[in-house]
VEXNUDREN-807063 format. One line per field, with one value per residue (C-alpha): residue in one letter; x, y, z. Coordinates in nm, 2 decimals. Example, Ala and Ser with C-alpha at 12.3 -4.5 7.8 and 13.67 -1.06 7.14 Angstrom:
res a s;
u 1.23 1.37;
v -0.45 -0.11;
w 0.78 0.71;
***
This chain:
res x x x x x x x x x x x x x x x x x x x x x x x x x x x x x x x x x x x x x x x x x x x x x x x x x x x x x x x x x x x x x x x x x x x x x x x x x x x x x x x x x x x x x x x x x x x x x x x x x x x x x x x x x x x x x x x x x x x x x x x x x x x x x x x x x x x x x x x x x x x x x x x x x x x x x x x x x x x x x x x x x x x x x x x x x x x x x x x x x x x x x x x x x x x x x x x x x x x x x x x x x x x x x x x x x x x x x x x x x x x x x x x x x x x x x x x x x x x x x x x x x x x x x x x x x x x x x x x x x x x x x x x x x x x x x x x x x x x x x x x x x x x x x x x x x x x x x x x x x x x x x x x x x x x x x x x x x x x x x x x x x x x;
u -3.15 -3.30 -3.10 -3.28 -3.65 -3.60 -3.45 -3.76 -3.98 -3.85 -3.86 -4.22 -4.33 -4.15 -4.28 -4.64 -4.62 -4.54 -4.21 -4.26 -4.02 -3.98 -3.82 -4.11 -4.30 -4.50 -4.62 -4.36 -4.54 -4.76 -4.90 -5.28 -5.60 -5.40 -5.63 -5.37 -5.65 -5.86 -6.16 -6.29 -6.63 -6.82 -6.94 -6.69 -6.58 -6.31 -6.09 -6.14 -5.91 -6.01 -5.82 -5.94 -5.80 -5.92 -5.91 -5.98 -6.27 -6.02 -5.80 -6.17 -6.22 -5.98 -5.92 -6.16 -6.00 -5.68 -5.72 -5.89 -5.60 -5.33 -5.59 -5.60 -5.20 -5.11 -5.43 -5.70 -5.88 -6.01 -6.16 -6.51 -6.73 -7.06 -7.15 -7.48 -7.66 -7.86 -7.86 -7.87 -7.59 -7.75 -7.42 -7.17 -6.77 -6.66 -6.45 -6.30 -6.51 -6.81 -6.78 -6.70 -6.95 -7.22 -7.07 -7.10 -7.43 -7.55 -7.38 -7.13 -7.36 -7.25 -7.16 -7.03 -6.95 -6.81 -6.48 -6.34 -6.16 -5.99 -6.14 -6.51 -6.55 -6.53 -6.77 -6.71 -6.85 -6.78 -6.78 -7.11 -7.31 -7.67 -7.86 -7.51 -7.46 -7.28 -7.12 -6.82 -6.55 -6.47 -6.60 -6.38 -6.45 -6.38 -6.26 -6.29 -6.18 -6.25 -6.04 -6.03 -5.76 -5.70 -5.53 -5.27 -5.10 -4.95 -4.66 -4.69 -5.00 -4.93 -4.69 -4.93 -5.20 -4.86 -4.80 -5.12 -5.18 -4.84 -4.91 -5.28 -5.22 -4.92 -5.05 -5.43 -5.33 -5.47 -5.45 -5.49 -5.53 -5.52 -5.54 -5.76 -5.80 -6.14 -6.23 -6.57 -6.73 -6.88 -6.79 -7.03 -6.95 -7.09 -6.78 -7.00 -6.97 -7.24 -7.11 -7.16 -7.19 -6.81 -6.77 -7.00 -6.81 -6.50 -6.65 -6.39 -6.28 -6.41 -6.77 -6.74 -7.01 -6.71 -6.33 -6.31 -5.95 -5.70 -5.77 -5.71 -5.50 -5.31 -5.41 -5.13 -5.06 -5.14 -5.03 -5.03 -4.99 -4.82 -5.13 -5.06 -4.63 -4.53 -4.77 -4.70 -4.38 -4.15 -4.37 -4.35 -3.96 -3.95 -4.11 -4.00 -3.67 -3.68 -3.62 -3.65 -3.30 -3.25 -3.51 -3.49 -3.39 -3.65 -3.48 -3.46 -3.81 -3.89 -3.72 -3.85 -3.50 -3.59 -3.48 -3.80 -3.90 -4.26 -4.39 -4.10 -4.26 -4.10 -4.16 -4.08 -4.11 -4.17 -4.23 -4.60 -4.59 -4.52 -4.62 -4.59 -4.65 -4.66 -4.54 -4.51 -4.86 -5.16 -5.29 -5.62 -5.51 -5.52 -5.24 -5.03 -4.81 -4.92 -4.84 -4.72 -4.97 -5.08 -5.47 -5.55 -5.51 -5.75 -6.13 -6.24 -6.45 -6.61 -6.58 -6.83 -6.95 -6.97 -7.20 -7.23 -7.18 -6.87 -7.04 -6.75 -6.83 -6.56 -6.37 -6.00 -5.92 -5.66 -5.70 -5.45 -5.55 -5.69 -5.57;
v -0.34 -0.26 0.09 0.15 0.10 0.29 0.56 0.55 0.56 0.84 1.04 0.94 1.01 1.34 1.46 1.31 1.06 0.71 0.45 0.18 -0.12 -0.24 -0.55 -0.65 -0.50 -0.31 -0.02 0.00 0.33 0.42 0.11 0.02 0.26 0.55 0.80 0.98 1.23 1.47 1.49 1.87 1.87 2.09 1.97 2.02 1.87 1.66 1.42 1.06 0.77 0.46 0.14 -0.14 -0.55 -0.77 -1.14 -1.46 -1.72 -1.93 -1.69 -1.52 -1.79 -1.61 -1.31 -1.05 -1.19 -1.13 -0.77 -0.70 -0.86 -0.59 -0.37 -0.40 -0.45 -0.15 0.12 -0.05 0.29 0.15 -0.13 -0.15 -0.03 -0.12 -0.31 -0.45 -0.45 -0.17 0.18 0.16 -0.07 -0.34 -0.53 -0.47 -0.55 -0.84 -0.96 -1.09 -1.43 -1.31 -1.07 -1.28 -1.58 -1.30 -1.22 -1.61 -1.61 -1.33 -1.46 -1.17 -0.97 -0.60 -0.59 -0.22 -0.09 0.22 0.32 0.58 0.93 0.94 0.64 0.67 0.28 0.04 -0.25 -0.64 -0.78 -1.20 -1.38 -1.62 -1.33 -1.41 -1.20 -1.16 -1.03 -1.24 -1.13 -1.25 -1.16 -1.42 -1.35 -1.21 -1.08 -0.69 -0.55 -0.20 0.09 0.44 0.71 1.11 1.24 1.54 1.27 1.21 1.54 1.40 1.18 0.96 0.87 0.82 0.59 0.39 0.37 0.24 0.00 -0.13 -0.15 -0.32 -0.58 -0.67 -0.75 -0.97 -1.15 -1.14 -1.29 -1.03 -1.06 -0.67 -0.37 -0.02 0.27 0.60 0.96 1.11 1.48 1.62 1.45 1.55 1.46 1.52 1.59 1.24 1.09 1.02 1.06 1.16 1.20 1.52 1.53 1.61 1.27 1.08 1.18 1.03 0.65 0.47 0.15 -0.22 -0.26 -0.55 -0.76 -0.88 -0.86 -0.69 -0.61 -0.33 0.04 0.21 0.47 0.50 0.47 0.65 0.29 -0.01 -0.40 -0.66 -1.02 -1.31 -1.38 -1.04 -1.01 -1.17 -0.90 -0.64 -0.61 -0.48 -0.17 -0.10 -0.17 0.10 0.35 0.35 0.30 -0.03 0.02 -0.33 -0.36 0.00 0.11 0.47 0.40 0.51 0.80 0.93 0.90 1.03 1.34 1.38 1.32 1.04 0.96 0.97 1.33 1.41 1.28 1.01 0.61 0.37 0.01 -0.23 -0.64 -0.89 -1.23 -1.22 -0.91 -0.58 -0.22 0.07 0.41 0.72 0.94 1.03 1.24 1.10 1.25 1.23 0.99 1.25 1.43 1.11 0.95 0.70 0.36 0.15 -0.09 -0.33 -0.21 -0.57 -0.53 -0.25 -0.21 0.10 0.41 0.71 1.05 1.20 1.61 1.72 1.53 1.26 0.88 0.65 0.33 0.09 0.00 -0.25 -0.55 -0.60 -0.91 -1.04 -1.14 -1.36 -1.72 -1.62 -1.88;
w -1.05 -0.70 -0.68 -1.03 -0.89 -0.61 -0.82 -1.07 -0.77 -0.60 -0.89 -1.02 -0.65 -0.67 -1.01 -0.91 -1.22 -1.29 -1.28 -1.52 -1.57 -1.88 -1.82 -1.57 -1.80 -1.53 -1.36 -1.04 -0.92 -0.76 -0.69 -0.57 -0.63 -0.64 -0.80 -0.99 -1.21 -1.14 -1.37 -1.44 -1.27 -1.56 -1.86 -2.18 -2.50 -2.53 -2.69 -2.69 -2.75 -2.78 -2.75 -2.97 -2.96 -3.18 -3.11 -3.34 -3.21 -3.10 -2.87 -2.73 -2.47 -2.16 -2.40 -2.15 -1.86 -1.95 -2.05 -1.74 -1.53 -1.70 -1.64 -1.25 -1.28 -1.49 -1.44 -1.23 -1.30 -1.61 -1.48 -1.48 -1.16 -1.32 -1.63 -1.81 -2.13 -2.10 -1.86 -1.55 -1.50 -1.29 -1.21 -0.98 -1.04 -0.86 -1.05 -1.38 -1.33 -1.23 -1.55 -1.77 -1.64 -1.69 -2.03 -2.13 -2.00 -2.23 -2.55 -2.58 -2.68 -2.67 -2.29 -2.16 -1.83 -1.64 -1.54 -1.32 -1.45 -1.69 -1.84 -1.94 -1.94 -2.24 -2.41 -2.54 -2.85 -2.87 -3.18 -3.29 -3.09 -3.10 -3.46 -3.55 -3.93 -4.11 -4.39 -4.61 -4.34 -4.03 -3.71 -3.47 -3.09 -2.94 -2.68 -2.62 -2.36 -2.37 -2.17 -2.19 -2.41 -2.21 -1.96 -2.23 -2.20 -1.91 -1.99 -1.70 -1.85 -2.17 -2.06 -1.89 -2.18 -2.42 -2.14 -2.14 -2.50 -2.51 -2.25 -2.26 -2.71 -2.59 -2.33 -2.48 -2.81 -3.05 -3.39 -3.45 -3.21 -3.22 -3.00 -3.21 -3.14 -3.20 -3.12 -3.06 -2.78 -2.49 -2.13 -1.86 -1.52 -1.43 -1.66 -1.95 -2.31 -2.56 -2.94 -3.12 -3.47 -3.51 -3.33 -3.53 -3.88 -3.80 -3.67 -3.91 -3.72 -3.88 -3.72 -3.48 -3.68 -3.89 -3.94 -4.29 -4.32 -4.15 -4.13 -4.42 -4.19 -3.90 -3.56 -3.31 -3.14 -3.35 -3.30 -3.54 -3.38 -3.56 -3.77 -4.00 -3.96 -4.26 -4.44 -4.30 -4.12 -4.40 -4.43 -4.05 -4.09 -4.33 -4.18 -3.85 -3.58 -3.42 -3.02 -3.01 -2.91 -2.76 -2.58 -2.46 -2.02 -1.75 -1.63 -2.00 -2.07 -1.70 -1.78 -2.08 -2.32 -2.48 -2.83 -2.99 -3.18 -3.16 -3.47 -3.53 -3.58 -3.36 -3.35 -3.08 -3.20 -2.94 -2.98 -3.00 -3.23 -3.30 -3.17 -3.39 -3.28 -3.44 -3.24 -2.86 -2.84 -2.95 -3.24 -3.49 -3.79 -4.09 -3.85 -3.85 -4.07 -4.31 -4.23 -4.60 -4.62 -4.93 -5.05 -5.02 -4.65 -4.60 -4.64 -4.80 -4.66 -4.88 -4.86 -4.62 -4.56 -4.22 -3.93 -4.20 -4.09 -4.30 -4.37 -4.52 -4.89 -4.93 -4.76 -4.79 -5.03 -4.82 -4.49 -4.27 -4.19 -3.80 -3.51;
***
């Protein structure tokens, strides 16, 4: 086991990239504040992805600080550096309890902070939010985090992302989460985002007013906790090879022969859920696979022209009974 480690260190360390232990289910290198990107300093457009959990009322309470503790573990890049309600940022990051006590204090209510390269930073939306909208589906909490794509087209750091998806929706407790790929932003040299038009067209993810049913298409990483298995689990079954039990090794993946092609679905179940993803690059959803889902699951979106925004016209019928 030790020999292992040391092996996947010295060659993460070697290849400047990343050692992660799936049985520990950590990053075992580099460790600490590494800073393991270097951001382009000139303004340029670029990919976004955005990773998206979902949490019921009931798991919310500890859900932020929970995220934010993979975060440190796994990428402590991400975490934030300043956060607020409106720019400037007028906090400072302590810590996860001074965050979240300051979150608490404010009702939840739309919360967003700044990260270091390659992550732009990320923003929390708590259920019973003060002037919330309520509408006919139940009220759920969001966390989000935004990172550069271009980061992803280093395997070491896809890795990490998938790690992080994976850990922080176990350990978290969300219902739902999904990780999307949107093109056509723009990335200052300051690390921040503005949307384009091009950007604006594909906004297709629930609104975080209300939980109004699964996506009606696939995200590249998406996790469905206990609450939606039993609906959804033979169509992820059918779709795509469960490495549940046979996990491509560290070295393979290190060196790049893994079993996995580059569009082929994989699932992985663990006791809180399962992850499915669609492939080992992330990729816009009308370039992905669909996942077989029931229509009942999904809310529905019109068709749109160019720069146009995709309000969602319709809430799935079926929802799972939310813990």
């Amino acid at each position: 086991m030790q020999l292992g480690r040391r092996l996947a260190r010295q060659l993460a360390e070697a290849g400047a990239g990343a050692a992660f232990d799936p049985q520990a289910d950590e990053i075992i290198w580099p460790r600490g504040r590494v800073k393991r990107y270097r951001a382009p300093r000139e303004e340029r457009e670029t990919d976004k992805l955005s990773l998206n959990w979902y949490f019921s009322p009931s798991r919310w309470d500890g859900a932020a600080a929970e995220i934010l503790a993979q975060v440190r573990r796994l990428c402590p890049e991400a975490l934030p550096r300043r956060f607020g309600l409106f720019e400037p940022l007028q906090e400072r990051y302590e810590g996860p309890i001074e965050f979240v006590d300051f979150c608490r204090a404010e009702g939840w209510d739309h919360v967003f902070w700044k990260s270091s390269p390659p992550f732009f930073g990320g923003s929390v939306f708590g259920p019973d939010r003060p002037g919330r909208k309520v509408g006919d589906g139940p009220q759920v909490g969001l966390f989000t985090v935004d990172l550069d794509g271009a980061a992803l087209e280093d395997q070491a750091w896809r890795d990490t992302v998938v790690a992080l998806f994976r850990s922080a929706s176990a350990s978290a407790g969300a219902f739902y989460a999904c990780a999307t790929l949107e093109s056509g932003w723009t990335a200052t040299s300051a690390n921040t985002l503005w949307m384009t038009a091009a950007a604006m067209s594909q906004r297709v993810l629930t609104p975080y007013t209300e939980w109004l049913g699964l996506p009606p298409f696939s995200p590249w990483l998406s996790w469905y906790g206990q609450e939606y298995l039993p609906l959804v689990l033979d169509g992820l079954i059918s779709m795509g090879e469960d490495l549940s039990q046979d996990p491509p090794s560290l070295l393979q993946r290190l060196s790049g022969r893994g079993r996995q092609p580059e569009l082929k679905p994989t699932l992985v179940r663990l006791d809180a859920g399962v992850l499915m993803r669609l492939g080992q690059l992330p990729r816009h959803h009308s370039e992905l696979p669909t996942i077989p889902l029931k229509a009942t699951l999904t809310y529905e979106l019109p068709d749109v022209g160019p720069g146009q925004t995709r309000p969602i016209e319709a809430a799935a019928t079926e929802f799972p009974k939310l813990r």
